[in-house]
N, CA and C atoms of all chains as a GROMACS GRO file, in nm:
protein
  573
    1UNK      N    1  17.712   6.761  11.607
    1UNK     CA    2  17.601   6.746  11.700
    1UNK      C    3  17.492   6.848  11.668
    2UNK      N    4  17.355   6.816  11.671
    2UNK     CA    5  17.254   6.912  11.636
    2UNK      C    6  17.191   6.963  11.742
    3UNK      N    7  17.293   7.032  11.866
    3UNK     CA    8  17.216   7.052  11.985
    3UNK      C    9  17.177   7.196  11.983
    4UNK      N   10  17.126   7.262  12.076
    4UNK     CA   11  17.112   7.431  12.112
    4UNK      C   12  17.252   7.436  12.180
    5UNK      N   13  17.351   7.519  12.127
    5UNK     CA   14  17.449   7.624  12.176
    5UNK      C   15  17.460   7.733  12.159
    6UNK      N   16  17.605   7.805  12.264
    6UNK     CA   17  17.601   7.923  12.203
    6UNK      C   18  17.715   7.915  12.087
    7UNK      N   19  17.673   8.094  12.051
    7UNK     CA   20  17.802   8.101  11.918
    7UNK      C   21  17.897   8.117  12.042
    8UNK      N   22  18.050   8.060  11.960
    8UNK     CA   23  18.191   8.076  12.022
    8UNK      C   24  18.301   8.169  11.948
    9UNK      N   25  18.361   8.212  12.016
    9UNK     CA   26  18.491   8.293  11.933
    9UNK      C   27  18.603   8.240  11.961
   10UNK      N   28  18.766   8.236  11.867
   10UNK     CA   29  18.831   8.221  11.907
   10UNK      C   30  18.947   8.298  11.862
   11UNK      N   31  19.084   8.304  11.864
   11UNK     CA   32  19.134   8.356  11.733
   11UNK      C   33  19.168   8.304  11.673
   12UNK      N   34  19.320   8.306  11.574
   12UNK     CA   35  19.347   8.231  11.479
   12UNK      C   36  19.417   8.147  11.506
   13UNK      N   37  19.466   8.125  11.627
   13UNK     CA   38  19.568   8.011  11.683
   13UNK      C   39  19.442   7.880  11.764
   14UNK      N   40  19.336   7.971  11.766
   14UNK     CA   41  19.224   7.796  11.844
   14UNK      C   42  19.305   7.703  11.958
   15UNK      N   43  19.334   7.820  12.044
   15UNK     CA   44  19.356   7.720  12.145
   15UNK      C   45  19.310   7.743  12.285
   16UNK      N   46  19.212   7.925  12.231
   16UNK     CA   47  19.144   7.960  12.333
   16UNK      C   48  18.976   7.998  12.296
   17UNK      N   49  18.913   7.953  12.357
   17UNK     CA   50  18.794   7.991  12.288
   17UNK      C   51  18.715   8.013  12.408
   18UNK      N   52  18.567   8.143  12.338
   18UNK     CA   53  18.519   8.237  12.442
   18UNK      C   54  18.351   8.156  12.428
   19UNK      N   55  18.256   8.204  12.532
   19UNK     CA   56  18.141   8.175  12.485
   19UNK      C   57  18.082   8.302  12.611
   20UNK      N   58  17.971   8.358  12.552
   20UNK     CA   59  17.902   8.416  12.660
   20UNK      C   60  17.752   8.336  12.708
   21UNK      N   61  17.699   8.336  12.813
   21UNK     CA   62  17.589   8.253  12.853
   21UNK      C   63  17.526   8.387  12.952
   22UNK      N   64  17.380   8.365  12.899
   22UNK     CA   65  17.322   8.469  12.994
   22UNK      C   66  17.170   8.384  13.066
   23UNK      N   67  17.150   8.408  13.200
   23UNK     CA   68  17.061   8.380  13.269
   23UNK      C   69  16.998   8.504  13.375
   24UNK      N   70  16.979   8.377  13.442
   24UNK     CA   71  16.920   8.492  13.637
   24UNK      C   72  17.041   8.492  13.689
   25UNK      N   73  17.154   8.445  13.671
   25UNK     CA   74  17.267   8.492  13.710
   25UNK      C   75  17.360   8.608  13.622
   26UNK      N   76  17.317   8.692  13.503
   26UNK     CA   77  17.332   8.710  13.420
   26UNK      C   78  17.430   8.704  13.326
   27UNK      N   79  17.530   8.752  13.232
   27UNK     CA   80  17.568   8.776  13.162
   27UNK      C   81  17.764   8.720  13.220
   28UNK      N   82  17.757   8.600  13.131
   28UNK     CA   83  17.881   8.514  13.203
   28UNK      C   84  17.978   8.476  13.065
   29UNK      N   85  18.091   8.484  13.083
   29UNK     CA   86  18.210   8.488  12.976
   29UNK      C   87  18.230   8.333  13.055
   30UNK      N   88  18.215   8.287  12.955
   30UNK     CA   89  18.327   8.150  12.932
   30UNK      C   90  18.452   8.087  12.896
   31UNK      N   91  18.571   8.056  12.976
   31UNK     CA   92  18.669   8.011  12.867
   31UNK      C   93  18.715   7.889  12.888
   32UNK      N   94  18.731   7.839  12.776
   32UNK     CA   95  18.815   7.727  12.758
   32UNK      C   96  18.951   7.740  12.662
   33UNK      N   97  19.057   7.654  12.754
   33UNK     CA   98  19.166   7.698  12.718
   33UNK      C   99  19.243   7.542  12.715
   34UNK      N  100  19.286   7.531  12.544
   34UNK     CA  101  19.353   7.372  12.536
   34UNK      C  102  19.499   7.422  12.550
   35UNK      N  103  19.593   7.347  12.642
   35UNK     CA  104  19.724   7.389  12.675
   35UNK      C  105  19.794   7.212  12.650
   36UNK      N  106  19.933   7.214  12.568
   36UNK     CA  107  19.963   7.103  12.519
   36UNK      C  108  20.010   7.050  12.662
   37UNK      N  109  20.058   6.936  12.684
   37UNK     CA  110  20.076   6.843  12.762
   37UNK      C  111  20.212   6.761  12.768
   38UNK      N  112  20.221   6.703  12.663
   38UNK     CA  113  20.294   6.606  12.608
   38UNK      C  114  20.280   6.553  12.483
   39UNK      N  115  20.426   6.570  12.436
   39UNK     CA  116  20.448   6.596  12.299
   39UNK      C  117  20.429   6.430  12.168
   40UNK      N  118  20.458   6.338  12.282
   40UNK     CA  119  20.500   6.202  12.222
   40UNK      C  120  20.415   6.101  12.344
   41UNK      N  121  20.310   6.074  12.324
   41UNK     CA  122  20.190   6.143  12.218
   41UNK      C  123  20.150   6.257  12.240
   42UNK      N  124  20.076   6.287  12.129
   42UNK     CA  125  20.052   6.448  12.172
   42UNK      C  126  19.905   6.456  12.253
   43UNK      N  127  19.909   6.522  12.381
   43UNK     CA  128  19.822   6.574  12.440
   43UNK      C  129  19.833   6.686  12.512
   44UNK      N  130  19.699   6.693  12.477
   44UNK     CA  131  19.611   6.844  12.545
   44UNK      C  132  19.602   6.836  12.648
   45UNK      N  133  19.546   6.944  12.752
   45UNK     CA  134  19.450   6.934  12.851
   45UNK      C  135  19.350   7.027  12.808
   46UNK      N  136  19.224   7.001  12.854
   46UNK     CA  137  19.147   7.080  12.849
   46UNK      C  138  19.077   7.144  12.982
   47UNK      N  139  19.125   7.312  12.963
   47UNK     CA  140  19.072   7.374  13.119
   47UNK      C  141  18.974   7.415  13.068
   48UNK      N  142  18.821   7.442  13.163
   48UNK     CA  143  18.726   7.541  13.152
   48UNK      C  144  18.679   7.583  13.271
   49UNK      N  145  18.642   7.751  13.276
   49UNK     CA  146  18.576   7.810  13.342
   49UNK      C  147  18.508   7.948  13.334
   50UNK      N  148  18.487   8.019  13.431
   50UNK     CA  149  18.429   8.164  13.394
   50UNK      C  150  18.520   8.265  13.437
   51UNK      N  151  18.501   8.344  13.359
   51UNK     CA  152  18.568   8.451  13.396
   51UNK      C  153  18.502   8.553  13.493
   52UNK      N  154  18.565   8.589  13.552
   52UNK     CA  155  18.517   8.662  13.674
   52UNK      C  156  18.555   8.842  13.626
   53UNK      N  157  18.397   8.899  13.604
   53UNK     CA  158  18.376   9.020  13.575
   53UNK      C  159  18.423   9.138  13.586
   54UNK      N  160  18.513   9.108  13.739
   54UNK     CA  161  18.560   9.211  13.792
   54UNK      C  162  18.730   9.189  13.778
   55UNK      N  163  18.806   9.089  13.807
   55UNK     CA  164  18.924   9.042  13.826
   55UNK      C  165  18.968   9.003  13.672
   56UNK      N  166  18.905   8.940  13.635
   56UNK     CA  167  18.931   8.872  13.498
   56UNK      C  168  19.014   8.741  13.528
   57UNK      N  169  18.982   8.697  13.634
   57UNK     CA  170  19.087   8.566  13.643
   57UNK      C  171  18.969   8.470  13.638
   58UNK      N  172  18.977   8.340  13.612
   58UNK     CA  173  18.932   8.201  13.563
   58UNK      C  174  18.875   8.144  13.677
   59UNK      N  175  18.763   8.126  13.748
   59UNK     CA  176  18.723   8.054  13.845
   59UNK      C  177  18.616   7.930  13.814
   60UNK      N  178  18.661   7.796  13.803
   60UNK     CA  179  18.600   7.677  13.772
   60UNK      C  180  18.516   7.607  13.949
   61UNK      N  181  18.527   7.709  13.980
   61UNK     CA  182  18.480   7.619  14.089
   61UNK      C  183  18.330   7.722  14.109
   62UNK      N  184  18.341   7.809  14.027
   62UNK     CA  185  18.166   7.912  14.024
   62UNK      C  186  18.103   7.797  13.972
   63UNK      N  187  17.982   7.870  14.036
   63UNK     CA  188  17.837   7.763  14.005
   63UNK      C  189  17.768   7.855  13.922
   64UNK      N  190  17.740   7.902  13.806
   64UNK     CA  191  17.698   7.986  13.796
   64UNK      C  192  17.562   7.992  13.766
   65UNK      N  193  17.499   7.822  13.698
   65UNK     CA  194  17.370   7.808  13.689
   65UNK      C  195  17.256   7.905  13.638
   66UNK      N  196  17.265   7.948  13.552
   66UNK     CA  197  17.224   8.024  13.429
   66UNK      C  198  17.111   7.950  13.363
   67UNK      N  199  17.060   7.795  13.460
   67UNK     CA  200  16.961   7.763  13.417
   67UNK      C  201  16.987   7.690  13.218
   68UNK      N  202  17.102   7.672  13.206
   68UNK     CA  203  17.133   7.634  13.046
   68UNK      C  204  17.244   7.506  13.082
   69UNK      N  205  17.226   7.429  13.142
   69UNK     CA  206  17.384   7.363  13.140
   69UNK      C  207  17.421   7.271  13.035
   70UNK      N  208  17.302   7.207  12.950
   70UNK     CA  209  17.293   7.152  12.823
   70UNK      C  210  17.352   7.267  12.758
   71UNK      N  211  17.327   7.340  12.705
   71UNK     CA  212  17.354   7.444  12.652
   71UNK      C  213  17.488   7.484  12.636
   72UNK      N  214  17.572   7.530  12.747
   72UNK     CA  215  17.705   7.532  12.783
   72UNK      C  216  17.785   7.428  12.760
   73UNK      N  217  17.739   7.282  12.786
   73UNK     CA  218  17.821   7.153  12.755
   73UNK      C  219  17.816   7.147  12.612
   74UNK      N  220  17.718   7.147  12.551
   74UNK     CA  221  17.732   7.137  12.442
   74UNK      C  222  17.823   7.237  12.332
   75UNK      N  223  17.809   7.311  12.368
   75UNK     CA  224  17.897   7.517  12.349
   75UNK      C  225  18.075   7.396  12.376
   76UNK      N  226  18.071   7.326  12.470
   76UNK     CA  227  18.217   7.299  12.503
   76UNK      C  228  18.259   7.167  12.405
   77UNK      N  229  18.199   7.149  12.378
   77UNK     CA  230  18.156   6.994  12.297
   77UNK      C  231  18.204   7.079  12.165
   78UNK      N  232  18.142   7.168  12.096
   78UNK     CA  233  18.178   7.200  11.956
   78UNK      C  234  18.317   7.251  12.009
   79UNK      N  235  18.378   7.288  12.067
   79UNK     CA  236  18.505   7.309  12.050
   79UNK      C  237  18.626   7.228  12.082
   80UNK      N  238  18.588   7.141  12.112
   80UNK     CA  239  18.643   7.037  12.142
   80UNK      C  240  18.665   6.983  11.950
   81UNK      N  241  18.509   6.963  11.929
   81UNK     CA  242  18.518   6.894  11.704
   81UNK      C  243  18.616   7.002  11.660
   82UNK      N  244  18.598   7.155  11.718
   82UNK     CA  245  18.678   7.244  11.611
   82UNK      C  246  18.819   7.193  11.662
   83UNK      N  247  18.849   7.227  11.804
   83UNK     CA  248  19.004   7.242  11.815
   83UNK      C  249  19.074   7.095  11.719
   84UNK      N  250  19.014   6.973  11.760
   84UNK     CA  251  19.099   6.881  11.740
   84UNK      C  252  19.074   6.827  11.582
   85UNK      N  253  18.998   6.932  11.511
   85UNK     CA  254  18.992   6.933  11.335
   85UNK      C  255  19.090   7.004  11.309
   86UNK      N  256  19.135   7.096  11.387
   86UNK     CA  257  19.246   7.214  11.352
   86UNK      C  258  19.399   7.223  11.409
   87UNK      N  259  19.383   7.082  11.502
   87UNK     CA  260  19.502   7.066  11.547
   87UNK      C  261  19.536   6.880  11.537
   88UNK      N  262  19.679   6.872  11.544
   88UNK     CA  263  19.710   6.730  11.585
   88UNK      C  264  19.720   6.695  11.720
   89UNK      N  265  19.630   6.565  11.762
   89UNK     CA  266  19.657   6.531  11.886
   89UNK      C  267  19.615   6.343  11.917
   90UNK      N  268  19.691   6.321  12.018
   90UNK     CA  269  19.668   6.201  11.999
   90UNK      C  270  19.572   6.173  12.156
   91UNK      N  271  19.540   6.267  12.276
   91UNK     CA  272  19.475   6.233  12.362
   91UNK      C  273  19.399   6.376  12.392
   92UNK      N  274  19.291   6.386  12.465
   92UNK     CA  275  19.262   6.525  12.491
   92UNK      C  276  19.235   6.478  12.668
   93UNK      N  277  19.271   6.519  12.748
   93UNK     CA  278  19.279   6.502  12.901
   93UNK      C  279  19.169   6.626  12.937
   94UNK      N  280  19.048   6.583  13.033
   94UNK     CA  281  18.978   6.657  13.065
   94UNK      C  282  18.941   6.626  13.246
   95UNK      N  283  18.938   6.705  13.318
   95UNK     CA  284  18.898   6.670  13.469
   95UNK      C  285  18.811   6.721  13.532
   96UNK      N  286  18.721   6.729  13.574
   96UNK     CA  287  18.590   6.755  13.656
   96UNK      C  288  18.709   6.851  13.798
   97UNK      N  289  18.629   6.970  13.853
   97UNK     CA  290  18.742   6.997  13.970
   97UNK      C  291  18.668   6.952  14.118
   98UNK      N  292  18.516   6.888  14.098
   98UNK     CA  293  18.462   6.870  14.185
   98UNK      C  294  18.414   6.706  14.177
   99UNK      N  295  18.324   6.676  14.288
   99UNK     CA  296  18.275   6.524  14.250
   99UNK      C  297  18.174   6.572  14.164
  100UNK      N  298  18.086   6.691  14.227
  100UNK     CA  299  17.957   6.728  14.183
  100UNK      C  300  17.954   6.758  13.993
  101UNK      N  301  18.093   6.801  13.970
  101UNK     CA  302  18.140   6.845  13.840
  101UNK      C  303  18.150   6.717  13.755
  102UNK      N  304  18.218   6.651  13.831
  102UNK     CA  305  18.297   6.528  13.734
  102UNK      C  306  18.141   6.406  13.714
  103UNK      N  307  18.054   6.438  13.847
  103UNK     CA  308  17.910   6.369  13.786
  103UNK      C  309  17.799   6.415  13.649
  104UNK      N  310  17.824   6.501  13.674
  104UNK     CA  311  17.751   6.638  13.574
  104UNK      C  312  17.820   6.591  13.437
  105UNK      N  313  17.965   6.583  13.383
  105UNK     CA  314  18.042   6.553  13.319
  105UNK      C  315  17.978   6.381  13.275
  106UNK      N  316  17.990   6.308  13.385
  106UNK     CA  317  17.959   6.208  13.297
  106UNK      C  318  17.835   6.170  13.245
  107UNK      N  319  17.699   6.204  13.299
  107UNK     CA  320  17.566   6.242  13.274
  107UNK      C  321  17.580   6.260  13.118
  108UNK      N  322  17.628   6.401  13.092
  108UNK     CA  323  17.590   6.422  12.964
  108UNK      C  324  17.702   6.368  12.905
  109UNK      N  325  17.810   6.310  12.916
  109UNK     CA  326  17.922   6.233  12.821
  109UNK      C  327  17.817   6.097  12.782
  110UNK      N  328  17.757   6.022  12.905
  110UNK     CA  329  17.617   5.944  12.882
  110UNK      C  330  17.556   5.950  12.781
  111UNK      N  331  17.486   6.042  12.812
  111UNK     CA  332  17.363   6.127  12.672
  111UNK      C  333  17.370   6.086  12.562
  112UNK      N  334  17.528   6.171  12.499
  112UNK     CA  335  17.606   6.148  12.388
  112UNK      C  336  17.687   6.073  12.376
  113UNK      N  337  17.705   5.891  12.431
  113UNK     CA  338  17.804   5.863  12.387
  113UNK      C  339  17.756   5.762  12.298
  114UNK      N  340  17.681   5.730  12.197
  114UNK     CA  341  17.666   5.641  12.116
  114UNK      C  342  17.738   5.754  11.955
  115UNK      N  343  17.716   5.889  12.007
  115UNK     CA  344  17.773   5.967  11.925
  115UNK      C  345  17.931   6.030  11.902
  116UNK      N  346  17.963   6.035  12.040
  116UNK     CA  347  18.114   6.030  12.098
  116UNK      C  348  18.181   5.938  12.016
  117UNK      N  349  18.154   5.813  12.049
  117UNK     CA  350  18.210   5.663  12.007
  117UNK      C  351  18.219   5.641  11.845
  118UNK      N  352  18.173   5.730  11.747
  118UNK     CA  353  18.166   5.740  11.609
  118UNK      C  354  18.322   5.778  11.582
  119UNK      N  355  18.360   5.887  11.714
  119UNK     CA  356  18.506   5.965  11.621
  119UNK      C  357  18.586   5.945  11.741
  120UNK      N  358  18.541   5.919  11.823
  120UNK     CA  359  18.645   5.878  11.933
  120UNK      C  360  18.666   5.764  12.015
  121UNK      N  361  18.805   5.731  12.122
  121UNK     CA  362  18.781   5.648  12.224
  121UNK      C  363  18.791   5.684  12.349
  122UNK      N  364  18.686   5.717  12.409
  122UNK     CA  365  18.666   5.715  12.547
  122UNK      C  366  18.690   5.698  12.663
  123UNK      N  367  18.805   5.707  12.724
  123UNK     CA  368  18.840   5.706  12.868
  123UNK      C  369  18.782   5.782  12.976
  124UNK      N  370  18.773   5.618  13.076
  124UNK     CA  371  18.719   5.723  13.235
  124UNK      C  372  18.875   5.654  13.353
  125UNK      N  373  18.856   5.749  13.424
  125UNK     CA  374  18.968   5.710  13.533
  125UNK      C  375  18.880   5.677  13.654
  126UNK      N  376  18.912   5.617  13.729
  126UNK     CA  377  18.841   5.552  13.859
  126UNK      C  378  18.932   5.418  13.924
  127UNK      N  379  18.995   5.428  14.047
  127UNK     CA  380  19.007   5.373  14.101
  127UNK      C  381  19.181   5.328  14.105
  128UNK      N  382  19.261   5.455  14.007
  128UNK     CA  383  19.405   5.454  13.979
  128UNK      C  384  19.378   5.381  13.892
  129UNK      N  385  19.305   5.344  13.777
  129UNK     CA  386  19.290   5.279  13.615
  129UNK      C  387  19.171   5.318  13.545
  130UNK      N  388  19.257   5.326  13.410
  130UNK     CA  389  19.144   5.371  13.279
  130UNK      C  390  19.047   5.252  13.260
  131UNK      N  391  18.981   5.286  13.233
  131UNK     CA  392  18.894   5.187  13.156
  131UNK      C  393  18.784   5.276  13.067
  132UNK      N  394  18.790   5.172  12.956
  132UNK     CA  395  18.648   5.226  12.876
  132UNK      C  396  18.528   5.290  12.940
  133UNK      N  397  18.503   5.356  12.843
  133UNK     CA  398  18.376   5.490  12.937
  133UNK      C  399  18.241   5.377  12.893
  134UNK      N  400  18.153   5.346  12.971
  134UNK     CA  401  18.099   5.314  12.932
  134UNK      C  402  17.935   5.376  13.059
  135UNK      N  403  17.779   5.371  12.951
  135UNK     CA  404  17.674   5.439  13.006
  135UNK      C  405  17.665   5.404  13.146
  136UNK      N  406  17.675   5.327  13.180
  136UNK     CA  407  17.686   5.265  13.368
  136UNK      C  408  17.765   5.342  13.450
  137UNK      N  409  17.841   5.415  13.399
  137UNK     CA  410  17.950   5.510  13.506
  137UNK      C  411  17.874   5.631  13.581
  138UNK      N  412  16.780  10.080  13.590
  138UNK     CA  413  16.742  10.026  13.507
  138UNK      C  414  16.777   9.923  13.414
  139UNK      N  415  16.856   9.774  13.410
  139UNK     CA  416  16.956   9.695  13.337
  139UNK      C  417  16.810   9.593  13.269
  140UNK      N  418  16.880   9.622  13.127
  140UNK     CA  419  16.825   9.538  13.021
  140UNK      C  420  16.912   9.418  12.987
  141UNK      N  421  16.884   9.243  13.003
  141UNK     CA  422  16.968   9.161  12.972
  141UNK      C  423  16.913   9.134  12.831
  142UNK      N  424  16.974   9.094  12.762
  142UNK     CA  425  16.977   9.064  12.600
  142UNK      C  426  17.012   8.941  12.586
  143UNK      N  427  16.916   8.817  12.596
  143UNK     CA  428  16.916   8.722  12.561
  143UNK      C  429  17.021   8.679  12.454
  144UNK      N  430  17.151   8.636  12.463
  144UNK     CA  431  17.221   8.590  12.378
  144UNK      C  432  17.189   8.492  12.290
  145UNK      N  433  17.191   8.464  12.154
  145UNK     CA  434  17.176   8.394  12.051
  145UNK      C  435  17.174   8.254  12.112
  146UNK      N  436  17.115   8.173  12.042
  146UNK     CA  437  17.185   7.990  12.016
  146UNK      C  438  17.186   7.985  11.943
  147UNK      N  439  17.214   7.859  11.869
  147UNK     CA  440  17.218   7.807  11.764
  147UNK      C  441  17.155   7.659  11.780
  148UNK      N  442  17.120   7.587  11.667
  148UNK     CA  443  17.137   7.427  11.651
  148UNK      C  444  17.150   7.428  11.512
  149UNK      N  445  17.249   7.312  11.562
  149UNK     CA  446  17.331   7.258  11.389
  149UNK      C  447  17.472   7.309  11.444
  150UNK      N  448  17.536   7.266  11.298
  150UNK     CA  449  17.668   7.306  11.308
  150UNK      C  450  17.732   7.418  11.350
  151UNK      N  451  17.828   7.464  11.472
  151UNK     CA  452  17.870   7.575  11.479
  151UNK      C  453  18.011   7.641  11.456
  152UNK      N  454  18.038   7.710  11.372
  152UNK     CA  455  18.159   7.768  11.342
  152UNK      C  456  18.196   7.891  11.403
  153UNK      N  457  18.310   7.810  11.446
  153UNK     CA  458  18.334   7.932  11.571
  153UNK      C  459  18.417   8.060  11.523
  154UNK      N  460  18.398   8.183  11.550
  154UNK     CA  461  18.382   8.317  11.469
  154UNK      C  462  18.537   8.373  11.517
  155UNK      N  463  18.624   8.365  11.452
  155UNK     CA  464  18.780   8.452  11.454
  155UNK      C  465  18.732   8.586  11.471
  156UNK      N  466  18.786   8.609  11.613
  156UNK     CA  467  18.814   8.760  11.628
  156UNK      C  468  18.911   8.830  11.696
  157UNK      N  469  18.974   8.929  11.663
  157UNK     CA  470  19.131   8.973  11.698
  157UNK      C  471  19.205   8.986  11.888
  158UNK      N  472  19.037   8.979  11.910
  158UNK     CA  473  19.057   9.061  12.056
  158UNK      C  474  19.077   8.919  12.145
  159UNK      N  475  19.087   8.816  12.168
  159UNK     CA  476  19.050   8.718  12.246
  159UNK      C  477  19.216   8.688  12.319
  160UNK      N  478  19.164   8.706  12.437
  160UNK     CA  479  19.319   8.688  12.524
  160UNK      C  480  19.353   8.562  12.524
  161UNK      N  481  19.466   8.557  12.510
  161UNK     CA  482  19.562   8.438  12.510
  161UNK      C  483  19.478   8.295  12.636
  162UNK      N  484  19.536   8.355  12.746
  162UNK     CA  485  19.528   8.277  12.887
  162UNK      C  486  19.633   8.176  12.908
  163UNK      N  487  19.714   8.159  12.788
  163UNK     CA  488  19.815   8.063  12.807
  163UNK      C  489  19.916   8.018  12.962
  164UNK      N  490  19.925   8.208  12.991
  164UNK     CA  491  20.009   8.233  13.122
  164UNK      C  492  19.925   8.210  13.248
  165UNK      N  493  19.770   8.212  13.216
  165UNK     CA  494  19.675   8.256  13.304
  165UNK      C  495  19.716   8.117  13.453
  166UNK      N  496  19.739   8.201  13.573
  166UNK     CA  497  19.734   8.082  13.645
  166UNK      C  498  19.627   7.950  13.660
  167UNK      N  499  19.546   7.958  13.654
  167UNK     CA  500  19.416   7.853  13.634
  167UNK      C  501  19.449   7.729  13.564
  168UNK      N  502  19.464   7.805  13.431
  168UNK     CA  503  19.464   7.707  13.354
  168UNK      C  504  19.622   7.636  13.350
  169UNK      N  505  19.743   7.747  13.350
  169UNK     CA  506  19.866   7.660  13.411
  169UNK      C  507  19.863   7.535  13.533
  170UNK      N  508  19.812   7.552  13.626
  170UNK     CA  509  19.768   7.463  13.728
  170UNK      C  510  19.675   7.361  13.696
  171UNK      N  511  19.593   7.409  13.601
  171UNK     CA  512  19.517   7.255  13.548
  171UNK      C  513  19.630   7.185  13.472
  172UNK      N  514  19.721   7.246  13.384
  172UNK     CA  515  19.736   7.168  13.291
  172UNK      C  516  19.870   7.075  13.388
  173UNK      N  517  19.935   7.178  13.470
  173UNK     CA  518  20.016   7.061  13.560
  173UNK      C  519  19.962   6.924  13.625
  174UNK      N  520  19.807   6.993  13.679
  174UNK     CA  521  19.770   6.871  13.769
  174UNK      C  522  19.751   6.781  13.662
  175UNK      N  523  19.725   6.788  13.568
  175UNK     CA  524  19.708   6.669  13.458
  175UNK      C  525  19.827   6.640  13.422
  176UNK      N  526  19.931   6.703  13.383
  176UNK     CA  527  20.098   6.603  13.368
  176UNK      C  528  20.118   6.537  13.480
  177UNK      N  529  20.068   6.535  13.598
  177UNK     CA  530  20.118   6.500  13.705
  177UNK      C  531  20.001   6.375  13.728
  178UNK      N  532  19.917   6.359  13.693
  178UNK     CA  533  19.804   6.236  13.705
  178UNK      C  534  19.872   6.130  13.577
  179UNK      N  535  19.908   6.228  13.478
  179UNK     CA  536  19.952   6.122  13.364
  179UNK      C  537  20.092   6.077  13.381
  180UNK      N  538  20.155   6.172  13.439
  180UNK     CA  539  20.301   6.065  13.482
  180UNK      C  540  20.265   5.964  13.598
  181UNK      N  541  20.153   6.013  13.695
  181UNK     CA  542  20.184   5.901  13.775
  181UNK      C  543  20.126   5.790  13.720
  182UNK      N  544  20.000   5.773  13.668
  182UNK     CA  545  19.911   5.661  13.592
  182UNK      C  546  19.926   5.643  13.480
  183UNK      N  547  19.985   5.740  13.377
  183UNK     CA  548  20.014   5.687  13.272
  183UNK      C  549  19.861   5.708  13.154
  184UNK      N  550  19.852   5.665  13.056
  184UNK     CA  551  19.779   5.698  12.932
  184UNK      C  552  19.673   5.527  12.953
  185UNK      N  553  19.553   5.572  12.862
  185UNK     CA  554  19.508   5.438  12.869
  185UNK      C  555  19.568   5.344  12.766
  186UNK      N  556  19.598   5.202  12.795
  186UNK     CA  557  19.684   5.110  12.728
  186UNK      C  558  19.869   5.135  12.784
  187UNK      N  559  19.877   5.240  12.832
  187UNK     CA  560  19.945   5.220  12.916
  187UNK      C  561  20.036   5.125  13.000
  188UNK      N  562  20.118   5.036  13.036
  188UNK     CA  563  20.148   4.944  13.148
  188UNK      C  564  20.242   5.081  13.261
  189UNK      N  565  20.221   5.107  13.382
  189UNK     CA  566  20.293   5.253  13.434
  189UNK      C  567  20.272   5.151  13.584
  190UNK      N  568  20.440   5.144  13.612
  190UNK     CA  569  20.458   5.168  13.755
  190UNK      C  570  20.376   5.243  13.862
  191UNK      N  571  20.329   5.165  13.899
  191UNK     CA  572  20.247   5.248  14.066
  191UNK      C  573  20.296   5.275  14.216
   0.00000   0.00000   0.00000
């Protein structure tokens, strides 16, 4: 993808990766953390959130609005191409923890999905069934 | 007196930078609890293509 992100770190195992984002809220640690699932097939989940400055524990339900959220999705987007170039998997499971989240989520899955759809297949959940993701959601 | 320092972007390809210090989080409760609530959405519904008891 040829978007504006930030740089990411991870270590040599890539299954945790950092990003920092700075705004009017300032200076915010990011993590995303792929934790396996199930083995046959193999899936991930994918958690993300911020780290909280003082505690150091993971809070996905901060708003932190840094004024970049293209920016950040996209930051989550390349690690998503790295992890699953560097690992085997046969699903990657991702969940919004809010409605407000899981709209935001599909917006820009929107954006990009004529590009998504090149290397992947797309699932949305709604209504207790998958169905194809498609721009109308 | 606090100076913020506009952190870098990029566009184009990004390679993400190995460095020694980056904590695990494997144990971290957060992300343990995400990754349950998701075994627990996928046992009950199952994968797409799926056929799963409801």
């Amino acid at each position: 993808m040829n978007l504006e992100h930030y740089s990411c770190f991870s270590d040599n195992n890539f299954y945790t990766y950092e990003f920092f984002n700075e705004g009017p809220k300032g200076r915010i640690k990011k993590v995303i953390r792929y934790t396996k699932i199930g083995n046959n097939p193999v899936i991930y989940n994918l958690g993300f959130g911020d780290e909280d400055n003082i505690t150091g524990k993971i809070d996905d339900e901060a708003i932190s609005n840094n004024n970049d959220r293209s920016i950040v999705l996209a930051t989550v987007a390349d690690t998503i191409n790295d992890f699953i170039n560097r690992h085997p998997i046969d699903f990657l499971f991702a969940k919004g923890n809010s409605p407000v989240k899981t709209r935001l989520y599909q917006i820009y899955i929107s954006s990009m999905i004529d590009e998504i759809k090149r290397d992947f297949k797309l699932y949305g959940f709604r209504n207790r069934n998958w169905s194809k993701f498609t721009k109308k959601c | 007196m606090s100076v913020i320092k506009k952190t870098s972007t990029k566009i184009g390809h990004n390679p993400v930078t190995v460095v020694p210090y980056i904590k695990s989080y494997a144990d971290d409760p957060y992300f343990v609890k995400k990754a349950n609530e998701a075994r627990e959405i996928i046992a009950k519904y199952g994968l797409p293509g799926e056929k799963k008891n409801k």
